[in-house]
Residue frames as qw, qx, qy, qz and C-alpha x, y, z in Angstrom:
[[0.032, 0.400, -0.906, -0.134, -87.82, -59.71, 42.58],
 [0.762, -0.061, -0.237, -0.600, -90.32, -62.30, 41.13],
 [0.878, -0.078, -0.472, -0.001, -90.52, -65.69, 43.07],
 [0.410, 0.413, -0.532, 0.616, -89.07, -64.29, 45.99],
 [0.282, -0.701, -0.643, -0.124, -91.30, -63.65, 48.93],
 [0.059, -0.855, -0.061, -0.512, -91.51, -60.54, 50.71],
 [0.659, -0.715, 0.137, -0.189, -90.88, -61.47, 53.64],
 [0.865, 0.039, 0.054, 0.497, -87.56, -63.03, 52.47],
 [0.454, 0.632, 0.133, 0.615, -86.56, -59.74, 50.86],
 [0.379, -0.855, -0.040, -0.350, -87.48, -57.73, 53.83],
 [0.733, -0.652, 0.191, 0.022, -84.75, -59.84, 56.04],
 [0.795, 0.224, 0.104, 0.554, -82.12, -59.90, 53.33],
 [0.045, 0.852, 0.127, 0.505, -82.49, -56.08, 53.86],
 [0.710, -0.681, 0.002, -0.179, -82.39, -56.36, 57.82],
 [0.920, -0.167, 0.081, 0.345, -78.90, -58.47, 56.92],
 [0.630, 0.322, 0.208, 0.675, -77.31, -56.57, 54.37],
 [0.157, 0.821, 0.145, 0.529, -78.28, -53.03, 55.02],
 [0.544, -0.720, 0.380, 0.201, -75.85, -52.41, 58.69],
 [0.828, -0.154, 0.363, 0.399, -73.49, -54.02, 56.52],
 [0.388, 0.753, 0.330, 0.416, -74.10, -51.75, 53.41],
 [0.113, -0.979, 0.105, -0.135, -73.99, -48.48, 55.77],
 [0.471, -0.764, 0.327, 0.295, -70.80, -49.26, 57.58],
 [0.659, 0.245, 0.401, 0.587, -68.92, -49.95, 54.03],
 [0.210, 0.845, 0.204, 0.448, -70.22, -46.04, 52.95],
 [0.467, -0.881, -0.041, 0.067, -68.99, -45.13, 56.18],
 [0.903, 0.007, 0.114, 0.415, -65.52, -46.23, 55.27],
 [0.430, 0.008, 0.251, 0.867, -64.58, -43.63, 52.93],
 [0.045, 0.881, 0.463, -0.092, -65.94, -39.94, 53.04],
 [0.350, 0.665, 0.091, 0.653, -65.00, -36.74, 51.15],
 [0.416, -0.771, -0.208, 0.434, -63.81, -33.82, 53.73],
 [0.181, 0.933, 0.053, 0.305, -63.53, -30.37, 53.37],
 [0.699, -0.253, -0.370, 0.557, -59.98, -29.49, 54.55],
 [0.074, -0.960, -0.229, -0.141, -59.27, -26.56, 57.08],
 [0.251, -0.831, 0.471, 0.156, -55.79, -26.55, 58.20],
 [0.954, 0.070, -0.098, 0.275, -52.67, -28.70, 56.67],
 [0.449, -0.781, 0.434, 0.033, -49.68, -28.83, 58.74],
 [0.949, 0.249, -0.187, 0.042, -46.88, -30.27, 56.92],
 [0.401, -0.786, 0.460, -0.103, -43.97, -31.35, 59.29],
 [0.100, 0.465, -0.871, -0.125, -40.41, -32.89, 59.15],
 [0.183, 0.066, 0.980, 0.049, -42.04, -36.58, 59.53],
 [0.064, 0.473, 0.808, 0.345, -45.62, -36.48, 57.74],
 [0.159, -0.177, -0.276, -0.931, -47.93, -34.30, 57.00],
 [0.027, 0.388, 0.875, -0.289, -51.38, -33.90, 59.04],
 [0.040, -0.315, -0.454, -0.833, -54.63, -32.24, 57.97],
 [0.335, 0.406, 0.604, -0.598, -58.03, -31.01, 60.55],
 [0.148, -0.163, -0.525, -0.822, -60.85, -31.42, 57.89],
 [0.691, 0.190, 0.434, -0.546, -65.29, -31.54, 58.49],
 [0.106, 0.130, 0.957, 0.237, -66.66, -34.79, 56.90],
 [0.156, -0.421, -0.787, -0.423, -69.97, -35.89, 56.53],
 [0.493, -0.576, -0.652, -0.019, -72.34, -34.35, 58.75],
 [0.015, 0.909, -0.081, 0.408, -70.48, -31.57, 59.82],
 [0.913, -0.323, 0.031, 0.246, -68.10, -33.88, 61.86],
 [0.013, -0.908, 0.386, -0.161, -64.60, -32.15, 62.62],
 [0.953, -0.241, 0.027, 0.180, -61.84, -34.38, 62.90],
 [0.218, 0.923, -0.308, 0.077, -58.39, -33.02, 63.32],
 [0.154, -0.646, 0.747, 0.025, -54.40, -34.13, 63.34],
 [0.931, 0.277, 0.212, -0.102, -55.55, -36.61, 60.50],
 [0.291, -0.538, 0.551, 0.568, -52.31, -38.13, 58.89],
 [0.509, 0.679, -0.330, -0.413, -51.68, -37.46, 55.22],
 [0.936, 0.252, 0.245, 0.011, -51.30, -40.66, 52.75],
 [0.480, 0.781, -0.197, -0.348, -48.10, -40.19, 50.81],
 [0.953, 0.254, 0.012, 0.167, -46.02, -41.88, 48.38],
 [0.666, -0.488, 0.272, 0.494, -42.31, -42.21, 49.16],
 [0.342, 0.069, 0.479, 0.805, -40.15, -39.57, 46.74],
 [0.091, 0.466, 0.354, 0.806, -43.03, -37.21, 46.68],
 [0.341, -0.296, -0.612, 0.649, -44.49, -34.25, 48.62],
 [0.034, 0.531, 0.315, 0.786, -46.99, -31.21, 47.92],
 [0.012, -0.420, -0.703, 0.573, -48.88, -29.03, 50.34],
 [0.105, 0.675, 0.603, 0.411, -51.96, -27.65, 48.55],
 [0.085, -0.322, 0.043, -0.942, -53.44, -24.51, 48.77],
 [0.044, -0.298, -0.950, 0.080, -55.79, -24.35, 51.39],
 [0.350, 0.372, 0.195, -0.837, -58.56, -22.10, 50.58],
 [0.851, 0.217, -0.137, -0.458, -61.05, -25.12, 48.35],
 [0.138, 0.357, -0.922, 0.052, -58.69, -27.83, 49.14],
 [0.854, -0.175, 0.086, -0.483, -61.10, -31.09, 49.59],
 [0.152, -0.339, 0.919, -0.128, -59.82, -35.07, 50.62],
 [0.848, -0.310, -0.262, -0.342, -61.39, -38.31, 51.39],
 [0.411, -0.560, 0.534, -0.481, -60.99, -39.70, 54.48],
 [0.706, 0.010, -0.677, -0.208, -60.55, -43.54, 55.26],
 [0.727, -0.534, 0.319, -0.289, -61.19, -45.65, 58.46],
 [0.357, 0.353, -0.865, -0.022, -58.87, -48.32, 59.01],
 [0.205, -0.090, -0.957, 0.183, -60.40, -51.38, 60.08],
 [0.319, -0.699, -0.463, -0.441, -63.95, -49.48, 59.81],
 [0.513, -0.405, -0.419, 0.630, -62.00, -47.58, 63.30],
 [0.259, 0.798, 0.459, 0.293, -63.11, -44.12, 63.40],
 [0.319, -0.896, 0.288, 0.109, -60.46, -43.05, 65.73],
 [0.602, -0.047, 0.611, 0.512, -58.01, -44.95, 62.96],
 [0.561, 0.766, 0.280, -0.142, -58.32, -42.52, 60.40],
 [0.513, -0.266, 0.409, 0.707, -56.03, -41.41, 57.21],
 [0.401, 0.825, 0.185, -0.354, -56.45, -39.16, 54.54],
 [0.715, 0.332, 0.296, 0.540, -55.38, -39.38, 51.07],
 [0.328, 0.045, 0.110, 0.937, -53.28, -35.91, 49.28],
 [0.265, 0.717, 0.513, -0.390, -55.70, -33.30, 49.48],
 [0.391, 0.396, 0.564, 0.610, -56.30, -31.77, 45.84],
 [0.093, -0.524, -0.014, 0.847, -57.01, -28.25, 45.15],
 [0.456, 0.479, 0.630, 0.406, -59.01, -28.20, 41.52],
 [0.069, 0.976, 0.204, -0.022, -59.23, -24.38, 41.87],
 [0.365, -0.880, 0.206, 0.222, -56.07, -23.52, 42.14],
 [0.259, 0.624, -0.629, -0.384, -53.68, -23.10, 38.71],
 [0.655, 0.123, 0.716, 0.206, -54.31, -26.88, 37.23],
 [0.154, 0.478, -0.671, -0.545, -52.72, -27.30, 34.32],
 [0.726, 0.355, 0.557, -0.192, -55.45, -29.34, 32.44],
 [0.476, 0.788, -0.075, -0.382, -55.50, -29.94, 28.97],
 [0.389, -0.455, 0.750, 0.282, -52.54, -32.59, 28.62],
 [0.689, 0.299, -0.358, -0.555, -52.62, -35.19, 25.94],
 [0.936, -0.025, -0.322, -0.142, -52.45, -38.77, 25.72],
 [0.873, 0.049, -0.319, 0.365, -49.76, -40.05, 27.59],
 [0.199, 0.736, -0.054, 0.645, -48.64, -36.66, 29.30],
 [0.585, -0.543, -0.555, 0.236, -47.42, -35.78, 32.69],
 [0.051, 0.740, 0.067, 0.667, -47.07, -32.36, 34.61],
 [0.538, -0.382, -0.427, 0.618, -45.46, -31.28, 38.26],
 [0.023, -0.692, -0.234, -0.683, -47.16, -27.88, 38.91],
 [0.036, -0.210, -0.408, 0.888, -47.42, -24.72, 42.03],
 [0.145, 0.779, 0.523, -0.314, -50.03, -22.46, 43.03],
 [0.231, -0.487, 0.387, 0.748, -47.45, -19.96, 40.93],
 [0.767, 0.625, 0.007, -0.141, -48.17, -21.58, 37.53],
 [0.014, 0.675, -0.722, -0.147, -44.54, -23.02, 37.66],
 [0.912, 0.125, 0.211, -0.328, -44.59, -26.13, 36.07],
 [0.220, -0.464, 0.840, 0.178, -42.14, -28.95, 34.84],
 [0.794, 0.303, 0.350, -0.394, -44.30, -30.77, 31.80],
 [0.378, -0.134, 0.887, 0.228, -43.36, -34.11, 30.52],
 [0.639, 0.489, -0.120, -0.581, -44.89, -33.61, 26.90],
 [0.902, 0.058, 0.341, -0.257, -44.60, -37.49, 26.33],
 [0.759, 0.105, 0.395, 0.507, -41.11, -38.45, 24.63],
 [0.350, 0.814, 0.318, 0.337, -40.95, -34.91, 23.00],
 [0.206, 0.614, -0.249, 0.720, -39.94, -32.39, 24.91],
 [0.504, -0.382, -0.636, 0.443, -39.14, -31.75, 28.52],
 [0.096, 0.677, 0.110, 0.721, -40.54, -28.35, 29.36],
 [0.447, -0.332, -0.471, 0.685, -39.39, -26.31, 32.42],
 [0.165, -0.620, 0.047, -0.766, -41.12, -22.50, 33.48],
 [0.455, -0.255, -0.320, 0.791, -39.68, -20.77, 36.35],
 [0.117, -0.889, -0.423, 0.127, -41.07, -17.34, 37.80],
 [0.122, -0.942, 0.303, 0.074, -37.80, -15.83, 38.62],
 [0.116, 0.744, -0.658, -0.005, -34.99, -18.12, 38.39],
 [0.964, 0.000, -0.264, -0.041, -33.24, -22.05, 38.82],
 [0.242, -0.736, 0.604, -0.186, -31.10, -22.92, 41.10],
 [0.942, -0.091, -0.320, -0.046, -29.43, -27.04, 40.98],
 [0.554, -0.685, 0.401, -0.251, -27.57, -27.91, 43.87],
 [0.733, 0.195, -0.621, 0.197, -25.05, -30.56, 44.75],
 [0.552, -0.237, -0.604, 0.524, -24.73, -31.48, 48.29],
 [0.222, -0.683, -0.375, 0.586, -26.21, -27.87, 49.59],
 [0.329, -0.356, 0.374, 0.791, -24.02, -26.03, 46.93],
 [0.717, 0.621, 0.107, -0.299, -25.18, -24.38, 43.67],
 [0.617, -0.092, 0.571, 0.533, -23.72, -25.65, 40.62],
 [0.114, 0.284, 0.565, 0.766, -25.91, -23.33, 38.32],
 [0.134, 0.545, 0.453, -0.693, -28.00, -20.47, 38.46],
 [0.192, 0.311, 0.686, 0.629, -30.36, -19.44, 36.10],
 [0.029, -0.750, -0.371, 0.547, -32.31, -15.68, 36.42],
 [0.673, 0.625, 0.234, 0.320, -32.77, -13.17, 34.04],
 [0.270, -0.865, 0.390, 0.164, -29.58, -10.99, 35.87],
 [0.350, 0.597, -0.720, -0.058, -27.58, -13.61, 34.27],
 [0.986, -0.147, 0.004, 0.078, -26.78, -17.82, 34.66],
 [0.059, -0.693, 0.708, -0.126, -23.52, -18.63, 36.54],
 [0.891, 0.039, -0.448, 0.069, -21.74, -21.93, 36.45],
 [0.630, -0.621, 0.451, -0.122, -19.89, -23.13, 39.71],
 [0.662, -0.406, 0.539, 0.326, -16.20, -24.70, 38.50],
 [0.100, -0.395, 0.713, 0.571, -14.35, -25.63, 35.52],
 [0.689, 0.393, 0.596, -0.129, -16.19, -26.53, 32.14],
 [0.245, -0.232, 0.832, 0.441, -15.17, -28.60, 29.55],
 [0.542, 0.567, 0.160, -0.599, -16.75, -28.14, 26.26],
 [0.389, -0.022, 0.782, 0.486, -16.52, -31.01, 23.24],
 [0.452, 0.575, 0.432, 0.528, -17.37, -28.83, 19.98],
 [0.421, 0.411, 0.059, 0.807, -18.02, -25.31, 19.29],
 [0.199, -0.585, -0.630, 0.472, -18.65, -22.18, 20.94],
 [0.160, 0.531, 0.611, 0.565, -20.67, -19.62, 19.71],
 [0.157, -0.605, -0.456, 0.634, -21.22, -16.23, 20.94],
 [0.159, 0.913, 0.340, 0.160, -23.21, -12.95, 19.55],
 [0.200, -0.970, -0.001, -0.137, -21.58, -10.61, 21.96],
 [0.037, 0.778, -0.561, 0.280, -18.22, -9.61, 23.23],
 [0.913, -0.263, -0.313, 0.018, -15.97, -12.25, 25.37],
 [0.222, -0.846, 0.299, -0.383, -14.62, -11.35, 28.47],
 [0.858, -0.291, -0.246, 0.344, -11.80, -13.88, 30.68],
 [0.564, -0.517, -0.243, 0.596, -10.22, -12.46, 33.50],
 [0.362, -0.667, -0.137, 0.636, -11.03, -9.42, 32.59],
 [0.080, -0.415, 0.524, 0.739, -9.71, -9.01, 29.22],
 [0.578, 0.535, 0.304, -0.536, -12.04, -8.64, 26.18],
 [0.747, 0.032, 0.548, 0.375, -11.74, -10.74, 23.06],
 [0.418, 0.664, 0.390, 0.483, -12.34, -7.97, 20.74],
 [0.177, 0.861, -0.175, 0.444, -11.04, -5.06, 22.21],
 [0.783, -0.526, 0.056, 0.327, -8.01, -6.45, 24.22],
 [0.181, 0.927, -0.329, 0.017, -4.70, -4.86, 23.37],
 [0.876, -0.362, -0.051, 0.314, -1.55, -6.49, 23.41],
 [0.179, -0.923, 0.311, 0.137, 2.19, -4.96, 23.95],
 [0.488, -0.522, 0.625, 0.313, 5.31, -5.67, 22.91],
 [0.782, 0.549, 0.295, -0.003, 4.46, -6.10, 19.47],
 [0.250, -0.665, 0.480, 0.515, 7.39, -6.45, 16.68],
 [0.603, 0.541, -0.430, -0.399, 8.12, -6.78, 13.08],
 [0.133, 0.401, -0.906, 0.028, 9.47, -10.28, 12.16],
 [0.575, -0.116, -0.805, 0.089, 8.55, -14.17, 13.77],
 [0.021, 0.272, -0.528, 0.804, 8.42, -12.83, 17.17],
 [0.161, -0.636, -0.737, -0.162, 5.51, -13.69, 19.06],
 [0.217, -0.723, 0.076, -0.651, 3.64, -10.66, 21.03],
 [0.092, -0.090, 0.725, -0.677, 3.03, -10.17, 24.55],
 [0.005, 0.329, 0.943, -0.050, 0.11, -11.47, 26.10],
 [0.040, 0.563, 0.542, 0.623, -3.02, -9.85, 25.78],
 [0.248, -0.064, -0.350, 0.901, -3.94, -6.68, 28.03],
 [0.233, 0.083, -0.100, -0.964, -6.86, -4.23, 28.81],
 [0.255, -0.294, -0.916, -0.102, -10.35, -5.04, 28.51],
 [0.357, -0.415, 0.265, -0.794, -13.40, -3.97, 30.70],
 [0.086, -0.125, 0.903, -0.402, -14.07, -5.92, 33.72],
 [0.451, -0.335, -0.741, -0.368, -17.11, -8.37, 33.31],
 [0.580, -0.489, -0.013, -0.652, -19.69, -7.35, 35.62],
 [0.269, -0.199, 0.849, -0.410, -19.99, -9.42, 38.94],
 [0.452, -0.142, -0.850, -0.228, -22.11, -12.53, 38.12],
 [0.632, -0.416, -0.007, -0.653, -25.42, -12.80, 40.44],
 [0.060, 0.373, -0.874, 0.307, -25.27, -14.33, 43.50],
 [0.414, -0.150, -0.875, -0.201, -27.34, -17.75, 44.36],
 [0.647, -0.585, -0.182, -0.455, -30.78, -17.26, 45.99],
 [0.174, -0.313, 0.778, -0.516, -29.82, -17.62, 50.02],
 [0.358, -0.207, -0.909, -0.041, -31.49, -21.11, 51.37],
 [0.381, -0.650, -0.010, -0.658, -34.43, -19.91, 53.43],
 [0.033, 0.313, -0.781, 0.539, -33.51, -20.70, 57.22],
 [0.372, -0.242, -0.892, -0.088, -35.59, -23.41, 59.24],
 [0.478, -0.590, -0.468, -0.452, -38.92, -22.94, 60.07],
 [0.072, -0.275, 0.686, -0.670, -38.37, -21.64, 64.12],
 [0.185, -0.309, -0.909, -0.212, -40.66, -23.97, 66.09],
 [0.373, -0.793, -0.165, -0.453, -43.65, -22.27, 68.38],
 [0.249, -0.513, 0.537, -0.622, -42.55, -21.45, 72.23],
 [0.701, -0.218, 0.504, -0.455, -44.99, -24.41, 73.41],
 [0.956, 0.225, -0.183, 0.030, -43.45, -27.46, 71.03],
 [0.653, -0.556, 0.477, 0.190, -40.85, -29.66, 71.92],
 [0.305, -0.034, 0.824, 0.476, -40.66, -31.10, 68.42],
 [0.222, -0.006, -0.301, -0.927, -42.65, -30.45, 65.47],
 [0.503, -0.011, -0.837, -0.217, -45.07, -33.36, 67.14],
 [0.556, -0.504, -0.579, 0.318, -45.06, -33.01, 70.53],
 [0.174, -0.902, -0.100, -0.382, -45.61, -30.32, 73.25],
 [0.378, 0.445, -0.582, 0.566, -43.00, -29.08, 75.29],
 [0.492, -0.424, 0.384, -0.656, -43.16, -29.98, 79.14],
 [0.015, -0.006, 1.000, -0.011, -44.27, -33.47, 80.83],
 [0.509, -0.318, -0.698, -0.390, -47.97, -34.76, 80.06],
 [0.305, -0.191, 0.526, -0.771, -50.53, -33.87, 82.89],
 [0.615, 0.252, 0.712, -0.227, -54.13, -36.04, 83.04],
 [0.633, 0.666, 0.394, 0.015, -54.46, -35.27, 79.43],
 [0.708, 0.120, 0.237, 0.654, -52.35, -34.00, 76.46],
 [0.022, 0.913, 0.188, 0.362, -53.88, -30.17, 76.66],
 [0.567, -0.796, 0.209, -0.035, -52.33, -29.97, 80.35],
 [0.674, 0.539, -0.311, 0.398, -48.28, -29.43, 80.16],
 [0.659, -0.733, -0.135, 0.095, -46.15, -29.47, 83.19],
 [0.523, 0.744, -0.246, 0.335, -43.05, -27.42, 83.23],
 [0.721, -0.058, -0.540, 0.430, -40.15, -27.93, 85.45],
 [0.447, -0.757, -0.429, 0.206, -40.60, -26.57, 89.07],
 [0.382, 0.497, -0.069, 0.776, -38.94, -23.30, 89.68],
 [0.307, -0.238, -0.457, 0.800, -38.45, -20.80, 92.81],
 [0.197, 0.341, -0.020, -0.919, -40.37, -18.15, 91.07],
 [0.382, 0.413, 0.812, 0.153, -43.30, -19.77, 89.09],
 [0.186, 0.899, 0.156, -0.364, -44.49, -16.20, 88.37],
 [0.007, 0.808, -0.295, -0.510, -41.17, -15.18, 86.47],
 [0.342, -0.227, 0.828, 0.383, -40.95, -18.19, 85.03],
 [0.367, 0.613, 0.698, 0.046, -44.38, -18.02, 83.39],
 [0.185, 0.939, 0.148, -0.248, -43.91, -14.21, 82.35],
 [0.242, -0.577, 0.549, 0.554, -41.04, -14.86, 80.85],
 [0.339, 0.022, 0.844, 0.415, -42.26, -17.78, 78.63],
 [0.301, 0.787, 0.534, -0.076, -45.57, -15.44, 77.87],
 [0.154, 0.860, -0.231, -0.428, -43.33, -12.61, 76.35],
 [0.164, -0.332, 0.784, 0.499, -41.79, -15.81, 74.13],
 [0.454, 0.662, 0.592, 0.079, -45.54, -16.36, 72.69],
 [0.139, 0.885, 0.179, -0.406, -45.72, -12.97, 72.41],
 [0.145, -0.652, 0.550, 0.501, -42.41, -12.36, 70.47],
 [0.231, -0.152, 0.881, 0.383, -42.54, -15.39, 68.37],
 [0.220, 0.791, 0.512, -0.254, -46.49, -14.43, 67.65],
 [0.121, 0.846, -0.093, -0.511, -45.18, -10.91, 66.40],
 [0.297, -0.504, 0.699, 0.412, -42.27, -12.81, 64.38],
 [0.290, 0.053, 0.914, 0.278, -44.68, -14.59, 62.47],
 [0.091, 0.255, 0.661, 0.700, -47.02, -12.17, 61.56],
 [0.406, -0.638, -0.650, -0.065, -49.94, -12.30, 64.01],
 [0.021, 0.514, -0.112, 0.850, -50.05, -8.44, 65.28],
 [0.171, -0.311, -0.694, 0.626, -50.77, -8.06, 69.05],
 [0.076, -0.563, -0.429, -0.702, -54.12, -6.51, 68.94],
 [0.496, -0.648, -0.052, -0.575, -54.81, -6.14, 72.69],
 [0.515, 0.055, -0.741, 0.427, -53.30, -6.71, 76.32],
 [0.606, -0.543, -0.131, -0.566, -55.72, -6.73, 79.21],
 [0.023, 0.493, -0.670, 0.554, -54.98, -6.82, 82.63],
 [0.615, -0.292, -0.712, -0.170, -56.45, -9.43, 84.54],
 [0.095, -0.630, 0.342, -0.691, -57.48, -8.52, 88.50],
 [0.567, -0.452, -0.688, -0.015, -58.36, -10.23, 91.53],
 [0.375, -0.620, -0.004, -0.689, -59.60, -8.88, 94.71],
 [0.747, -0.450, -0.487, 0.044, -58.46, -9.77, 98.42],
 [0.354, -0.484, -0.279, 0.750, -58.83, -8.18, 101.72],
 [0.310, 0.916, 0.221, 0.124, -60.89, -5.64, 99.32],
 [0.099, -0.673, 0.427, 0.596, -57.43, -4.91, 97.89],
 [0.637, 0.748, -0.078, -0.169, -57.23, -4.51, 93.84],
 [0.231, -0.572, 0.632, 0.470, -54.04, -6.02, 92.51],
 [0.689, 0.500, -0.356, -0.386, -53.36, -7.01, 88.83],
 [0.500, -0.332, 0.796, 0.077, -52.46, -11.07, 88.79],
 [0.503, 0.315, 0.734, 0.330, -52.59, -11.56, 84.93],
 [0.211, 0.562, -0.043, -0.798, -53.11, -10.76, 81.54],
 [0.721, 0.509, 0.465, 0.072, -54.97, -11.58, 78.22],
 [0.024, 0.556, -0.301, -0.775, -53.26, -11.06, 75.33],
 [0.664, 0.581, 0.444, -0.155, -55.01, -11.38, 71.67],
 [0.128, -0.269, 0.658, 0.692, -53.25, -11.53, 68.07],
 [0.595, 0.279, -0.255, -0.710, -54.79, -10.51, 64.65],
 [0.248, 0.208, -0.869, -0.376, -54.89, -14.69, 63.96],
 [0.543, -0.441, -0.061, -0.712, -57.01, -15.25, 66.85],
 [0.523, -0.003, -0.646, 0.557, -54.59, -16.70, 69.34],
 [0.487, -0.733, -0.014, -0.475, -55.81, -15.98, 72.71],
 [0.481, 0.103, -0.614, 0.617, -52.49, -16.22, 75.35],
 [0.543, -0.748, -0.044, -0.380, -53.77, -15.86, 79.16],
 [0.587, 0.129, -0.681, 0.418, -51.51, -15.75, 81.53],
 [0.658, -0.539, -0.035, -0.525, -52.80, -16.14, 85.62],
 [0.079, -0.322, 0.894, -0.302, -51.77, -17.64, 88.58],
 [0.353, -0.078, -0.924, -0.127, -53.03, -21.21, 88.96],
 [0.409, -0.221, 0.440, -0.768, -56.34, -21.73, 90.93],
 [0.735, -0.078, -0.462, -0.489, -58.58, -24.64, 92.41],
 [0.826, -0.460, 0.181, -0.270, -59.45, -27.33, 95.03],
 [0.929, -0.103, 0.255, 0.250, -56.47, -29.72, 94.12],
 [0.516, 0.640, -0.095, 0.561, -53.55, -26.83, 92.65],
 [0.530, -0.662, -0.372, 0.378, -51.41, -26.38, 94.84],
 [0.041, -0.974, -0.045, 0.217, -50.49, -22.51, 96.13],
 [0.405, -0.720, 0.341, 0.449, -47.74, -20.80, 94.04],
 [0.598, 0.140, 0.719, 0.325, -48.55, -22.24, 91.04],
 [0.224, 0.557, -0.256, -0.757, -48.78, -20.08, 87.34],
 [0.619, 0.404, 0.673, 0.014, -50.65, -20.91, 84.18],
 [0.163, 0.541, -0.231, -0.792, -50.85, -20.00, 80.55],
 [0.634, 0.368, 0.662, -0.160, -53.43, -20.87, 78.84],
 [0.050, 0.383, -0.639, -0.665, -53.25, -20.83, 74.76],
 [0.490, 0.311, 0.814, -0.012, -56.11, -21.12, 72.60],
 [0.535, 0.810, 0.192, -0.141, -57.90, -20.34, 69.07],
 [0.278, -0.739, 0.535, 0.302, -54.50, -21.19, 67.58],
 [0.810, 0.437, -0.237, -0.310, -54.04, -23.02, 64.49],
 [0.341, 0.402, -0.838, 0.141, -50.94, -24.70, 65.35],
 [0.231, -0.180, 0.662, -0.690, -52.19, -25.54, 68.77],
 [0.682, 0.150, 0.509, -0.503, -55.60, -27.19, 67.70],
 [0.759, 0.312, -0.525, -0.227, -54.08, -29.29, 64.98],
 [0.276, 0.291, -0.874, 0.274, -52.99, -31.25, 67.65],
 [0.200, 0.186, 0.742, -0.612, -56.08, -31.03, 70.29],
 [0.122, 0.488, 0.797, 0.334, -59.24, -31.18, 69.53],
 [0.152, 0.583, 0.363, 0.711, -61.28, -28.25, 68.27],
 [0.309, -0.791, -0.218, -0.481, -61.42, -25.43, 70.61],
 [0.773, -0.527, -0.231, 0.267, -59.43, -27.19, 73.14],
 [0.456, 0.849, -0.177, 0.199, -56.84, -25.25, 74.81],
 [0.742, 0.363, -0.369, 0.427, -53.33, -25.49, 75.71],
 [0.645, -0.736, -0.167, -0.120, -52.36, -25.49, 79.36],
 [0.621, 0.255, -0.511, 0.537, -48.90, -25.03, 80.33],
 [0.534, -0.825, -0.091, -0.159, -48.85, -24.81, 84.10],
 [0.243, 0.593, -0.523, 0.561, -45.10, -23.22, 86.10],
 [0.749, -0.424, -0.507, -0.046, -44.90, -25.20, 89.30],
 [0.162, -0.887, 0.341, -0.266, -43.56, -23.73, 92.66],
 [0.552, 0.251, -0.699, 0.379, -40.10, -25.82, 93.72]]
């Protein structure tokens, strides 16, 4: 910069450049690794800059819309509020690998799956709908129309103002417009009898069942929070005291287990856990391991400040479980003796 001196330039640097970095610092691309997308908002664990891991970030979205990407190349950016780095938010995460429908023209707009189902506004022209298997439109819960290629059913009465037009046979209650039959037929003015016979119209396909709500894990209270009361920290769950802390803890480790199996994650291995006193052997615990790489330990409580009678079950390398804690941490739920 001519007419400037160096030594000016050098301390406009000194001013502006902390000021420069913590603006870049603001907003940073992240690779997401999990998105969790529950009844109130949607959260995402993704790695920023630097290999930085930041997890149970909340998703940005606009009111009246919702998507949950694929996540196998899904990428974000991340913002700080108020340059707060434990204030963070993350815009929709995007998915450019995964079926975009590119190619639009001017003025075009398009509502697309990972499927290749798609719903493309073709800009005052035409509204085009593709469907894999079928449409269902609802009213209050109810269908009102199905659409599959087994056949499209209407739900109630419909009133048609002009013509109708059909290729193929017509069938009401039963009775076929072209080969019904009627009786009582006579020479003269007379009218006939009503019309008769017919082959019964196939049963009309029935409307896709609603799929049934997500069950939640064994160790949530809500889709938000962990079941139990808060110990010194939000890993450490206290459950309500009980005569038997043992049965009560081996009961709720055969509801990991179960609700583990239910979702997919195949028990690969239960190991007995031992301990040794009065050089007697007795099993007090076990590890179990699932194909997702949950690790469920269950053990009676030990240490300098737990008191005797107490059970534990630890829960870790869980995806649900470390969108909420931080990486690696795990989930404590400790059975207290009454």
């Amino acid at each position: 910069m001519p007419g400037i001196p160096p030594v000016v330039i050098r301390g406009l640097l000194e001013e502006v450049g902390p000021l420069l970095s913590k603006i870049s610092s603001l907003f940073r691309r992240g690779v997401v690794k999990t998105i969790e997308d529950r009844r109130t908002r949607q959260v995402i664990s993704a790695v920023i800059s630097a290999g930085e891991h930041r997890v149970d970030v909340p998703v940005h979205q606009p009111f009246g819309f919702n998507s949950h990407a694929p996540l196998d190349g899904a990428v974000t950016h991340v913002l700080q509020n108020s340059a707060d780095p434990a204030d963070l938010v993350a815009l929709m995460p995007s998915n450019p690998a995964s079926m975009r429908m590119g190619g639009l023209r001017e003025g075009e707009s398009i509502l697309y799956d990972s499927a290749g189902q798609k719903l493309h506004f073709q800009n005052g022209r035409v509204v085009a709908v593709d469907a894999t298997e079928g449409m269902v439109i609802n009213q209050k819960g109810q269908p009102l129309l199905t659409l599959s290629e087994q056949g499209h059913v209407f739900y109630g009465d419909l009133y048609v103002k002009g013509h109708i037009y059909a290729d193929e046979d017509v069938t009401g209650g039963g009775v076929s417009l072209n080969e019904h039959a009627h009786d009582g037929v006579k020479k003269g003015e007379e009218d006939t009898g009503k019309p008769g016979g017919g082959n019964k119209p196939p049963e009309p396909p029935k409307p896709p069942e609603p799929e049934p709500p997500e069950e939640l894990p064994p160790w949530r209270e809500t889709e938000d929070t962990f079941i139990g009361k808060r110990g010194t920290s939000n890993d450490i769950r206290i459950m309500p005291a009980s005569g038997d802390p043992k049965i009560a803890a081996e009961t709720f480790f055969q509801k990991i287990v179960k609700w583990l199996a239910k979702n997919g994650n195949k028990l690969t291995g239960m190991y007995p856990i031992f301990s040794t006193k009065n050089g007697v052997r007795t099993q007090t615990g076990e590890i179990g391991k699932f194909s997702d790489g949950t690790v469920a330990t269950l053990r009676p409580e030990s240490g300098r400040f737990t008191p005797d009678g107490w059970y534990n079950i630890d829960i870790g390398g869980n995806a649900d479980v470390n969108s909420s804690l931080q990486e690696k941490s795990n989930l404590k739920i400790k059975f207290p003796l009454k």
